[in-house]
C-alpha positions, 0 to 999 in steps of 0.5 A: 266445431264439434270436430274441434271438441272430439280433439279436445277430449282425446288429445290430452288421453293421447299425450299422457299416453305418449308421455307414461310411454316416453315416445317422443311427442313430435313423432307422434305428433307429425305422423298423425298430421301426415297421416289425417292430412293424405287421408283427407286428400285420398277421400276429397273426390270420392268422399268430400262430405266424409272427408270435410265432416269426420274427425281423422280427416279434420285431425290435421288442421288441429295437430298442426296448432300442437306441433307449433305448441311444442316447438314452443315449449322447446323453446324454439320461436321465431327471434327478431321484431323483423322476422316476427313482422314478415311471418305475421304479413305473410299469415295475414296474406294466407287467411285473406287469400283463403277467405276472398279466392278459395272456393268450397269446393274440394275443401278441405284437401290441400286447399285446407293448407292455405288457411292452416299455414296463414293462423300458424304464421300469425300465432307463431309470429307472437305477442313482437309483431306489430300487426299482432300487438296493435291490431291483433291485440287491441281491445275491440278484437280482443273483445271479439276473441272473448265472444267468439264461442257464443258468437259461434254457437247463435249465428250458425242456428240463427242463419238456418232458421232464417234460410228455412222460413224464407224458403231460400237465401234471405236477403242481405239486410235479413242476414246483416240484421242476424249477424248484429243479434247474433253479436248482441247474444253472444255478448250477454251470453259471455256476460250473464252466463260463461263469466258467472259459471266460472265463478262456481265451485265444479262440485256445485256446477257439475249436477246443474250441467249434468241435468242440462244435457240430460234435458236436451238429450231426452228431448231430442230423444222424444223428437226422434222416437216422435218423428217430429211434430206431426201437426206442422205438415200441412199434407202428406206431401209437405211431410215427405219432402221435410223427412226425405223417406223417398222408397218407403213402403217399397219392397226394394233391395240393396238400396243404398248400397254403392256399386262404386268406389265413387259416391253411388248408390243402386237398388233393385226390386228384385234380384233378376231386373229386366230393366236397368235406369242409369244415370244421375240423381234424376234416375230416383224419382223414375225408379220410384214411378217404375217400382210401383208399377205393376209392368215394370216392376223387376227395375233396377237403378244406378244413380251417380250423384251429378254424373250424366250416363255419357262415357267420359264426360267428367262433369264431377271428379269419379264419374268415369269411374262410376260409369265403368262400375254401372256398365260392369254391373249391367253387364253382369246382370243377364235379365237386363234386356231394356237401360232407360238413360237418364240425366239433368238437362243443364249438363247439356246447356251450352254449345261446347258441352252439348258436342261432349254429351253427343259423343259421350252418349254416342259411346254408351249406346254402342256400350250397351249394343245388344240392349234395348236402350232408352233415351228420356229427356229431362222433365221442367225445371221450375225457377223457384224451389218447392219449398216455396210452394208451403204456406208457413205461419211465421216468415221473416219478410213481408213478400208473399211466396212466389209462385211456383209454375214456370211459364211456357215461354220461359221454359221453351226459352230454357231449352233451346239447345237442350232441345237440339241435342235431345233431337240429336240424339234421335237423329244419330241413333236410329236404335235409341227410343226418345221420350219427351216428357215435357207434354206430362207437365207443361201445357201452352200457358205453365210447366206445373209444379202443382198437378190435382193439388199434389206437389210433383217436386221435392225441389226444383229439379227433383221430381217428388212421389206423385211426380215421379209416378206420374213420369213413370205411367205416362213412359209406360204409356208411351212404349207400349204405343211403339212396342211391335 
């Protein structure tokens, strides 16, 4: 939508501009769409929240309506009741296909073509076909149609909200339940507010509308500049994993920074790091640990978002090439006498890809010969997330917050041939040192997501501060028991 409203605002700029110029409007027109619409295609991969969020690769979407508005204007519709009934089918056939067997994934990209053709053919189709004048142009969907931006502006903030004091999902009779308010909303909103401001001269209606935004805008100035309301964290860890600030404090270089094409990020705690952690997302919370130890210090990191440090295993698009960009930077960082692998258990969780890790690690280890290489097994993955562990004063159902701890058994049941291919790993690589961490967390009875009233997960898989400081004393523990 806001990319909807970005177009709105510039467009009409555009076609004065073309037109005091006397360039031809569909020119125009159909270089912008092929030039948003292969930019969208060449950013899905490395870039997909880039590519579904920014405006020059959502502009497509929106100049394929103008195209066919042009060619309206010039007279050129589609003729004949026959024709206009089968474009409309074949428009309805798109959207449906669209809504019931795309997945999200790699959406927008050329999956974005089937839902954009469909509402071409049923607006090109026009007011002669008889799916578009009965159904279409009835009076409940065109009720629907009149309420469709205020419908638009409640569900999405109603949904969230809902998600945020559930801790998770809501169930489905929440969810129905929001939908119907959502509608309820939208029709007053469209009844006591849209419908009476159009009635109002714009000399009187643009001072009460400038002084609204102004509002809004000051106050969530203030909420910025405020961090928030401070009085909703319950603790400190509650305020960390609502704001995010995972390296704060840290005298840390470089973060943030990609080291590859592909989605990436690396820090370093100096410019001459002896110790590199490769891997995915999982790599952050040891890095953190590591940084802040006083052996352990000259740490550097290279997390590939999703892409386990096994050469050519693609579990994502790009993770080969980010391993190629993390084994080049390795390289070309001397100092680097120790790499500690690191990736989320689940890549590994069934027969056929537990065979593809194998080998893929087999590969990095010989790729980083001469190097003391590292192999940490996965911490615990609990059932539920963190966030259900909070205790919040307003929730939409009447269940009481899960408990957060895994039972042992489930977890030793989770793992079974996890465990072989970390044993594996040991077995075929005699150089490789192997650390478990399961000892740090589990005990016979739970795996904890609580340890001394500290939370040790931001989620259910990511380790938070306290955990990721904890993983790193117990790993440096354990290397110095085996170090000569």
């Amino acid at each position: 939508m806001v990319v909807e409203e970005q177009f709105y605002l510039v467009w009409p700029l555009v076609v004065w501009f073309v037109y005091k110029r006397k360039f031809s409007l569909f020119a125009i027109i159909s270089i912008l769409l092929a030039a948003s619409f292969l930019l969208g295609i060449a950013t899905i991969k490395s870039h997909p929240a880039a590519s579904f969020f920014l405006p020059v690769t959502r502009l497509w979407e929106l100049l394929a309506g103008a195209a066919l508005a042009y060619l309206s204007v010039q007279g050129r519709q589609i003729k004949g009741e026959t024709y206009q009934n089968l474009v409309s089918l074949v428009g309805l056939f798109l959207l449906s296909y669209g809504i019931f067997r795309l997945s999200a994934t790699g959406f927008p990209g050329v999956k974005g073509l089937v839902p954009v053709i469909g509402a071409l053919c049923l607006i090109a189709a026009g007011p002669g076909a008889w799916l578009n004048r009965h159904i279409l142009g009835s009076r409940l969907f065109v009720g629907i149609g009149l309420i469709s931006y205020p419908l638009y502006l409640w569900h999405w903030p109603l949904l969230s909200f809902a998600r945020i004091l559930e801790a998770g999902t809501p169930s489905p009779a929440i969810r129905a339940a929001i939908v119907g308010i959502s509608f309820i909303l939208a029709i007053l909103t469209f009844l006591l507010l849209e419908r009476p401001l159009k009635r109002i001269a714009a000399t009187r209606l643009m001072p009460i509308l400038l002084t609204l935004l102004l509002s809004v805008g000051a106050t969530g100035a203030l909420i910025y500049w405020k961090d928030g309301v401070a009085s909703r964290f319950a603790n400190d860890q509650n305020a960390l994993f609502v704001r995010g600030d995972y390296f704060g404090g840290l005298d840390i270089r470089d973060c943030g920074k990609e080291f590859s094409k592909v989605a990436s990020t690396h820090c370093r705690t100096t410019d001459s790091p002896t110790v590199a952690i490769f891997g995915d997302s999982h790599t952050a919370h040891l890095f953190y640990g590591m940084a802040i130890q006083p052996r352990d210090n000259a740490v550097m990191m290279l997390l590939g978002g999703a892409c386990p440090p096994a050469k050519g295993v693609e579990v994502r698009p790009g993770c080969t090439q980010q391993y190629e960009d993390a084994l080049r930077m390795i390289a070309s960082t001397p100092t680097i006498q120790t790499v500690i692998l690191v990736a989320y258990y689940a890549y590994s969780d069934d027969e056929a890809m537990r065979k593809k890790m194998l080998a893929g690690y087999r590969q990095t280890i010989a790729d980083l010969k001469g190097k003391k290489v590292i192999f940490l097994a996965d911490t615990p993955t609990l059932k539920v997330s963190a966030e259900t562990c909070f205790t919040r004063p307003v929730r939409l159902s009447s269940h009481a917050l899960e408990k957060c701890d895994l039972p042992k058994s489930a977890f030793d049941s989770s793992r079974v041939i996890y465990n072989d291919f970390v044993k594996s790993i040991g077995e075929e690589n005699q150089s490789v040192r192997v650390f478990d961490p399961t000892p740090l967390f589990c005990n016979t009875q739970v795996c904890e997501a609580v340890h001394d009233g500290k939370l040790q997960y931001t989620d259910n898989n990511h380790l938070s501060r306290d955990g990721g400081r904890r993983l790193a004393e117990w790993l440096d523990v354990e290397r110095s028991r085996l170090s000569p």
